[in-house]
C-alpha positions in Angstrom: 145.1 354.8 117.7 141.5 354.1 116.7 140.3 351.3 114.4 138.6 352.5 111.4 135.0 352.5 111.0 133.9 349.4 109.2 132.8 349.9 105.5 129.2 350.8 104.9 127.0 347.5 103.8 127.9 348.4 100.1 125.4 347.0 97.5 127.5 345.4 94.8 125.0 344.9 92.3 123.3 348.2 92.3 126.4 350.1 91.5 127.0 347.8 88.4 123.2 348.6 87.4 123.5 352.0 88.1 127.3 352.5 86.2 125.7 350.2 83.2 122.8 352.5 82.6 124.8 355.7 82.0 126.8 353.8 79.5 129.9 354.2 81.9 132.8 351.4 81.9 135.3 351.3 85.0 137.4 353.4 84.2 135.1 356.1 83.4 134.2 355.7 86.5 137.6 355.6 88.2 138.3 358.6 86.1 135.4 360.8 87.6 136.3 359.7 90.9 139.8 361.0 90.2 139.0 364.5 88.4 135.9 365.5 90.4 137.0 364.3 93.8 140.8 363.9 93.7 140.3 359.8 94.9 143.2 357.5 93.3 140.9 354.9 92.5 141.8 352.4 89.8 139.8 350.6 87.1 140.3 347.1 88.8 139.2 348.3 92.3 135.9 349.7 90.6 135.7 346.1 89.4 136.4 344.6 92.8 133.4 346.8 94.0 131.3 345.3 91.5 132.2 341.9 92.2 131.9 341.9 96.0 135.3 341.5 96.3 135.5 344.7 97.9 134.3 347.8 99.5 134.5 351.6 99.2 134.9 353.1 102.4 132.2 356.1 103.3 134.9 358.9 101.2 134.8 356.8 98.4 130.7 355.4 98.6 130.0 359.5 99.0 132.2 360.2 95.6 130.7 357.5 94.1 127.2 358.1 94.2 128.6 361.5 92.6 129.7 360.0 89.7 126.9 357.7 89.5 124.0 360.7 90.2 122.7 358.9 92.6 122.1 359.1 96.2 124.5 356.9 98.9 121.5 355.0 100.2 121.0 353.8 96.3 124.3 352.1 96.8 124.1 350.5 100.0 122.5 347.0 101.7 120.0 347.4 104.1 121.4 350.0 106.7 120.7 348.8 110.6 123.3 350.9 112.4 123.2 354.7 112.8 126.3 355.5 111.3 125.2 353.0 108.0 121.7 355.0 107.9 124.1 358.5 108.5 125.9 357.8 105.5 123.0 356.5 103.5 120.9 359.8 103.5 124.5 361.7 103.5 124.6 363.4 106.5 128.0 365.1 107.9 128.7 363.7 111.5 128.9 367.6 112.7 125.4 368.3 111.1 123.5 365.2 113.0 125.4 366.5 115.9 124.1 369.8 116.2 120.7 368.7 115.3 120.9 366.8 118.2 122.4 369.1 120.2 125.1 366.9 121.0 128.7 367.2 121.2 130.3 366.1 118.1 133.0 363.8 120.0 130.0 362.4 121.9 127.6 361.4 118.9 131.1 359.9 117.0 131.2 357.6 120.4 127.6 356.7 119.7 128.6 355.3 116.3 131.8 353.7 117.5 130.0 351.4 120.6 126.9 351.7 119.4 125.3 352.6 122.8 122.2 355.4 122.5 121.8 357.1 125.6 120.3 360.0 124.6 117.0 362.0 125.7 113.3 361.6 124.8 113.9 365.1 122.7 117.0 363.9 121.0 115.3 360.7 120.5 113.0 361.9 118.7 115.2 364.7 116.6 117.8 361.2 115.8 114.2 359.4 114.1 113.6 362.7 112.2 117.0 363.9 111.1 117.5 360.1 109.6 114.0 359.3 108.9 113.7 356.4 110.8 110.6 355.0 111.8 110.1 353.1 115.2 111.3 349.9 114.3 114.2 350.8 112.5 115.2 353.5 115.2 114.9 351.2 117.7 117.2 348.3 116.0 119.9 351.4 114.7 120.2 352.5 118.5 120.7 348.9 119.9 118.0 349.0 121.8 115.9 346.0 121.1 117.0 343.7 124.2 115.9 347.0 126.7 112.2 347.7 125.1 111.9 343.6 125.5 112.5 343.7 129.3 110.8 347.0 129.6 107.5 345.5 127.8 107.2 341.9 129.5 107.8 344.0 132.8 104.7 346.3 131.4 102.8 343.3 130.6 103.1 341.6 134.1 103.0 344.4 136.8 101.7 348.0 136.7 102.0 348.8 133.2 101.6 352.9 133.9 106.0 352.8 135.6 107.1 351.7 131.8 105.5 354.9 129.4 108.0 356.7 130.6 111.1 354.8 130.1 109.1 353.3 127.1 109.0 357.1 125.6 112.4 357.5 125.8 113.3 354.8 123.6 110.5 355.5 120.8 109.1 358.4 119.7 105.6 357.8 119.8 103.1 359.5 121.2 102.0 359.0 124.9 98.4 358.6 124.6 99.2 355.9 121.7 101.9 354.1 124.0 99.7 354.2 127.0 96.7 352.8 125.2 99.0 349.9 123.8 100.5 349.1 127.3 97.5 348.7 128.9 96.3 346.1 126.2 99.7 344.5 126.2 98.8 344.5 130.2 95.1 343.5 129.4 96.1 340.5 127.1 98.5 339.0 129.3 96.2 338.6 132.5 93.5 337.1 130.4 95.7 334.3 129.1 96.1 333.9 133.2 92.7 334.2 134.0 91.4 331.9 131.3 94.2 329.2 132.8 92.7 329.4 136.2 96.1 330.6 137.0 95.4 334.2 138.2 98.4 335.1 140.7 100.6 332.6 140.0 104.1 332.8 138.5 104.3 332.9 135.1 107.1 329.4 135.2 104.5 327.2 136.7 101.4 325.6 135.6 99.2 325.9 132.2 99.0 329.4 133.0 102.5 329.7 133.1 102.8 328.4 130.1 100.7 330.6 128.6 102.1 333.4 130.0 105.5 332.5 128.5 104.5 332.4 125.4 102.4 335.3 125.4 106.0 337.0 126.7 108.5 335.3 124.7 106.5 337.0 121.7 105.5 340.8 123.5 107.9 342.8 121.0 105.8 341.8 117.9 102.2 341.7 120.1 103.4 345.4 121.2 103.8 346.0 117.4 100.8 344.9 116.7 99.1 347.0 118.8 100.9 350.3 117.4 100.7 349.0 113.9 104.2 350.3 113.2 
């Protein structure tokens, strides 16, 4: 038997603001969540919502933003994960899916572990379905750690090998990527050059301090460079 999914990163305060201006009390609101969507919610656990004492689980967030005429994502924390930005624009699992063109089984096994594998083309058709730009895809996908290694690898060898696997993490445009890589690439052996360090390993020296810093921060210099 399968855990259940955690609750969605429920926003406490906004569903008070939100149930205040329509002039609604608790149990107005656990009444419409009764009558319009058949959930046995009670008065107190509205409250306990409210106070942050609690959670509504995605059934419940989706019927509340009913009652509330409001979207999901009104009532939710910053989403990071795919299945928190899923739920926050209210999309079915089975819909994503087959906009995707995935199996439905296999997309619910990206949302329980969390591990993106998909294509370039599904990649890009996960970024548009959820309208998530580049950073935010690449933190929902849990994929931050790989585009570091694939960018201080870009940075330090032949940058050209990572547009590819680079691509497939972000959907931006080749030209765009391989114009950024080769600067990444560019910066990085001037900081060597500068050091008198040209050649040498990036642990050793001045210059290899100054290539480990230039490589500690690459994510937010590659950034930079895509102003994304």
């Amino acid at each position: 038997m399968h855990p259940s999914p955690p609750s969605p990163p429920f926003n406490a305060l906004a569903a008070r603001r939100l149930r205040e201006a329509l002039g609604m009390a608790p149990a107005h609101v656990a009444y419409g969540l009764r009558a319009q969507y058949g959930l046995g919610v009670a008065p107190e656990t509205v409250i306990a919502w409210e106070r942050g004492h609690a959670s509504p689980d995605a059934r419940e967030l989706s019927a509340l933003a009913g009652v509330l005429w409001c979207s999901p994502g009104e009532l939710l924390a910053a989403a990071t994960t795919l299945r928190e930005h899923r739920i926050a624009r209210a999309v079915a699992p089975a819909d994503l899916a087959r906009r995707l063109g995935m199996d439905l089984k296999a997309y619910l096994r990206v949302e329980e572990t969390g591990r993106w594998r998909g294509t370039e083309r599904q990649t890009a058709a996960l970024a548009e379905a959820l309208s998530l730009g580049p950073r935010e895809l690449l933190e929902a996908t849990g994929r931050s750690e790989e585009l570091s290694d694939l960018l201080r690898s870009a940075a330090t060898t032949r940058w050209q090998a990572y547009v590819k696997p680079i691509a497939k993490l972000l959907p931006i445009p080749r030209h765009r990527l391989e114009e950024v890589l080769q600067r990444l690439h560019a910066d990085y052996q001037a900081r060597m050059v500068s050091t008198n360090s040209w050649g040498s390993d990036v642990t050793g020296g001045s210059g290899g301090e100054a290539g480990r810093e230039y490589l500690a921060r690459v994510v937010d210099h590659f950034w930079e460079h895509a102003r994304m």
